[in-house]
Structures are given as structure tokens and as C-alpha cells.
N, C-alpha and C positions, 0 to 999 in steps of 0.2 A: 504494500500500500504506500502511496506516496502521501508524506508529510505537508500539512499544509502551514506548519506554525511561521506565526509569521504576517500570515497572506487574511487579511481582514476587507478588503478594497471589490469583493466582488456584488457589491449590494443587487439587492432586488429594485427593476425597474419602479418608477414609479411617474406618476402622471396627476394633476390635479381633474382632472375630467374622466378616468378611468379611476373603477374601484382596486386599491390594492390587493384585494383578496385574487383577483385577476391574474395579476403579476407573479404574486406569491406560489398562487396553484400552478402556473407553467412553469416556472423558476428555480423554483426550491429545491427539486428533486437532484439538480447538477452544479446548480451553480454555490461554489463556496467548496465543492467536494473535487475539483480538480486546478494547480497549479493554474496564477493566471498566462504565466510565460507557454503551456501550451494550448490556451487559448484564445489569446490575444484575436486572435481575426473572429473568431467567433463569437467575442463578446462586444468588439466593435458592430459586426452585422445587427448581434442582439438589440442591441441602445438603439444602432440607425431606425431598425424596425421600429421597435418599439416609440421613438419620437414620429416615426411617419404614421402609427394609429392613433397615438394619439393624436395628434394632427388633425387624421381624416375625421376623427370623431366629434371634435370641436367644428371643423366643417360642417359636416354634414349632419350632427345630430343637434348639438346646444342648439343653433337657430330652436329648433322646436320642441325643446325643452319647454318652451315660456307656453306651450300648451297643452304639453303630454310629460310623464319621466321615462328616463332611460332605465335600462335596467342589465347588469349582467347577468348571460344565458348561463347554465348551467354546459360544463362541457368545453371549457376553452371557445366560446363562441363569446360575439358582444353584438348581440341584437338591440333593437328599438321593440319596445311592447306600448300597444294603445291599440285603439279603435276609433273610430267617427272622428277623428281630427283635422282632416281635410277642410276648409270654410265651403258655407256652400256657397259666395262668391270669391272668387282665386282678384284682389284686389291689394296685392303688392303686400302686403302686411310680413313682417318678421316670422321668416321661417317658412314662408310658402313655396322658394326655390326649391329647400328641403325635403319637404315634402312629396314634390313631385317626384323626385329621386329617388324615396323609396322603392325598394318591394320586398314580395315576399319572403322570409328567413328560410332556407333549406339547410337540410343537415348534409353529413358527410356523402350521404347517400343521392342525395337531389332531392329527398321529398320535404314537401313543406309540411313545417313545424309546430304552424297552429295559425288563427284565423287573427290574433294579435301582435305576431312577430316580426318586424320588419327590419330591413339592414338598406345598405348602397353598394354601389359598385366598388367605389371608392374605401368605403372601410373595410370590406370583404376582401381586397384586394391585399390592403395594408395589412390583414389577421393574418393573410396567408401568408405575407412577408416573415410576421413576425412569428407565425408558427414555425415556417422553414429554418428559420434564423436560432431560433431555441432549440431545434429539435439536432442541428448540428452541433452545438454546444453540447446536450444531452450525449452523444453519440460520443464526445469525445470521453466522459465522464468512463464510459466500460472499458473503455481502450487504456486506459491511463493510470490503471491500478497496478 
């Protein structure tokens, strides 16, 4: 087993618009348990990700916060949950770009999630980022014992 004393600097990401419980649940399982000098690239990707959902998330969900909440999905997913929050006249108001951007939340499989779950291109895009990005980090984790 490789020694980690010493090496306290590999924190769990964090975001003000993402819940940490988030972070923690992809995180935890690797990161702290492997040298940072052999994963340096990996933990750079990690942050990049993770700054580019957060990101998207502030994009494309806060707007319309001010008329629905956000909610993290169970499952390493970060969907949108609401109903009826569309206006039934679309007249520029805060969050209605957003809006139209949603749609339906699919799981790993492509079926949809439920009749409340909604996500974007954009964020979806960026989870994916940052799952790839963790799960290389992970991977160095069995190799490096």
C-alpha cells in the first residue's frame, strides 16, 4: 500500500450552487486514497469538470430557481424536478430562456425518469465531463496500491 502521510491537499470539489453531498458521493471513494504526484492530470480534469457543471448549472438552472427548486437526483445525476412552471404567456420574464431548454431526465438506460425530472443539454453534457473525469481518477486508485 502506498503511504499517503503527508498529502492532505486532495479536497472534495465543491460549488456554491451544487449540493456537497454530490461531490462527496463521487469523490470520496478515490480521492485522498492515492498519491497526488500520480494523479496530477486526473485531478486537474477532475476541478476542470467539475467548474464546467457547475457552470452549466448556474446557466441553465438558477435563472429558474426564482420559480421552481433544484434538486439533486439520487445516483450521481443533477436533474431539475417541478411541474407547471412554464408561464402561460412566454413574455421575456427571468428564466424563461431556461426553460425552454429543458427536457426530459433519462437515466443511464435512455428511459425517462419521471413526469417531474428535467435536465439540459448543457448540464448533461458537463455531468458527463465530470463523471469521465472522476471515474479516471477512480481507476487510478486500484492500480496504485
Amino acid at each position: 500500500m502506498i503511504s499517503l502521510d503527508g498529502e492532505s491537499d486532495q479536497k472534495i470539489s465543491s460549488s456554491s450552487v451544487i449540493p456537497s453531498d454530490f461531490f462527496e458521493d463521487m469523490e470520496s471513494s478515490w480521492k485522498g486514497h492515492v498519491k497526488r504526484i500520480h494523479i496530477e492530470e486526473e485531478l486537474a480534469h477532475l476541478q476542470s469538470a467539475a467548474e464546467a457543471l457547475s457552470s452549466a448549472v448556474t446557466e441553465d438552472f438558477l435563472p429558474i430557481i426564482t420559480r421552481i427548486r433544484a434538486t439533486t437526483a439520487p445516483f450521481g445525476a443533477f436533474w431539475f424536478k417541478g411541474k407547471r412552471f412554464a408561464p402561460s404567456v412566454w413574455a421575456g420574464t427571468p428564466g424563461e430562456e431556461q426553460i425552454k431548454q429543458l427536457k426530459p431526465a433519462a437515466d443511464s438506460r435512455g428511459r425517462k425518469v419521471g413526469e417531474e425530472w428535467f435536465t439540459t443539454m448543457k448540464v448533461e453534457d458537463a455531468l458527463m465531463r465530470y463523471h469521465e473525469a472522476g471515474a479516471k481518477g477512480k481507476s487510478k486508485r486500484s492500480w496504485n496500491y
